[in-house]
N, C-alpha and C positions, 0 to 999 in steps of 0.2 A: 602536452604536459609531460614533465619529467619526472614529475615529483613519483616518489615507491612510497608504498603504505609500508612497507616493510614488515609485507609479508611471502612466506615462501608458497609460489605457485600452487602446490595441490592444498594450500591452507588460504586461498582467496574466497572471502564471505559468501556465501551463497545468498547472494540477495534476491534472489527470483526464487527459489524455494520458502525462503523466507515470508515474501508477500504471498505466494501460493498458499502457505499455510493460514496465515492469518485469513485471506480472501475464504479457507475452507470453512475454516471457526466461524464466520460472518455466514455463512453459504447455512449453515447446521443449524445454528442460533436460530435463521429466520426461518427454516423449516420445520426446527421444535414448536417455532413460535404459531407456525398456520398450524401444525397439526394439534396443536393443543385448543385452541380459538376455535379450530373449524373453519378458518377464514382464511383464505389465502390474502385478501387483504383488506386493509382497514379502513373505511372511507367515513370516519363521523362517528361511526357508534360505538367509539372504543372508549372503555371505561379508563378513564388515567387522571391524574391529581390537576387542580385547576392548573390551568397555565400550560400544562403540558398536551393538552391533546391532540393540538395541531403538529406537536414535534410529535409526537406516538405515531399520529396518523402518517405523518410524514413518511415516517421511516418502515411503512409497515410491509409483512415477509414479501411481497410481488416485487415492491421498487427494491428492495434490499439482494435481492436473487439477482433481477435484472442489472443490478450493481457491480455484483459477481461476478458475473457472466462479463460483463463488458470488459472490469478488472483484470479477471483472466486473461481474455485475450487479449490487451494491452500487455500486461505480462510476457504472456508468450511471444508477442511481435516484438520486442525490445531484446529478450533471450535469441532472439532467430539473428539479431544484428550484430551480435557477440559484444556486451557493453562493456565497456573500457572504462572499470572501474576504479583505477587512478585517476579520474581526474576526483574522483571522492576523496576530500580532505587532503587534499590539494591547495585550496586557499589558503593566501596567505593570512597570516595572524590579525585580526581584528575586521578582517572584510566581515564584515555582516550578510554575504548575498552568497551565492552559488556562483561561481567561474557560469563564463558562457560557453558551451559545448559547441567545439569546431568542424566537428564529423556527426556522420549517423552513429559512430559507438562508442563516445561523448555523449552525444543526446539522450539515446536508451541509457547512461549511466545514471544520467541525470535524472529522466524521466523515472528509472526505478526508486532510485534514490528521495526524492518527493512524494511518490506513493509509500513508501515507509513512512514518511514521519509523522504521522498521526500514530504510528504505533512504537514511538520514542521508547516510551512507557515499559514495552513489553520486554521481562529478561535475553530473549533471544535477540534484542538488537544491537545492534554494534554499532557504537559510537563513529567508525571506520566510515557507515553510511552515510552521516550526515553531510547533505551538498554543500 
């Protein structure tokens, strides 16, 4: 890809700090959450509004840590490959999909880029992200 975000080098998004950060906020949350419980994790007895307790349980602070953890180090193996964040917003005008990455530092572009977007939402993301 050719395409420049048209930005100036020491002003390229930090997107692996980024996800770092969020993965921390997720990592605290669920360790507020066992230490407040007592429970590191939730298997059935958690008190939560009808409908939700299979999602409560779901998601409760062990699988949410191990989530972490995993996240991270996905994180940091795509950082180690130096990702090649031009091909972000890249596509051209109305593809609906993400280009297909041609390298390994395409791929970790891409693969950071996908673990952002569940955090669209969050002031610190940059639109620049989106695959």
């Amino acid at each position: 890809m050719d395409a420049d975000p048209g930005l100036e080098p020491d002003l390229e998004p930090d997107l692996d700090g980024f996800l770092l950060a969020r993965i921390a906020e997720d990592q605290r949350l669920a360790a507020e959450a066992a230490q407040a419980t007592g429970r590191k994790s939730w298997d059935g007895g958690v008190t939560a509004p009808p409908g939700a307790t299979d999602h409560v349980a779901h998601h409760d602070p062990a699988r949410v840590l191990a989530d972490c953890a995993a996240r991270r180090r996905l994180v940091l193996a795509c950082r180690d490959v130096r990702p090649d964040l031009r091909l972000l917003g890249a596509r051209p005008e109305g593809l609906d999909f993400p280009l297909a990455p041609t390298d390994a530092h395409q791929l970790a572009a891409l693969t950071l880029a996908l673990l952002a977007l569940p955090h669209a939402a969050h002031p610190d993301y940059r639109p620049v992200w989106r695959p």
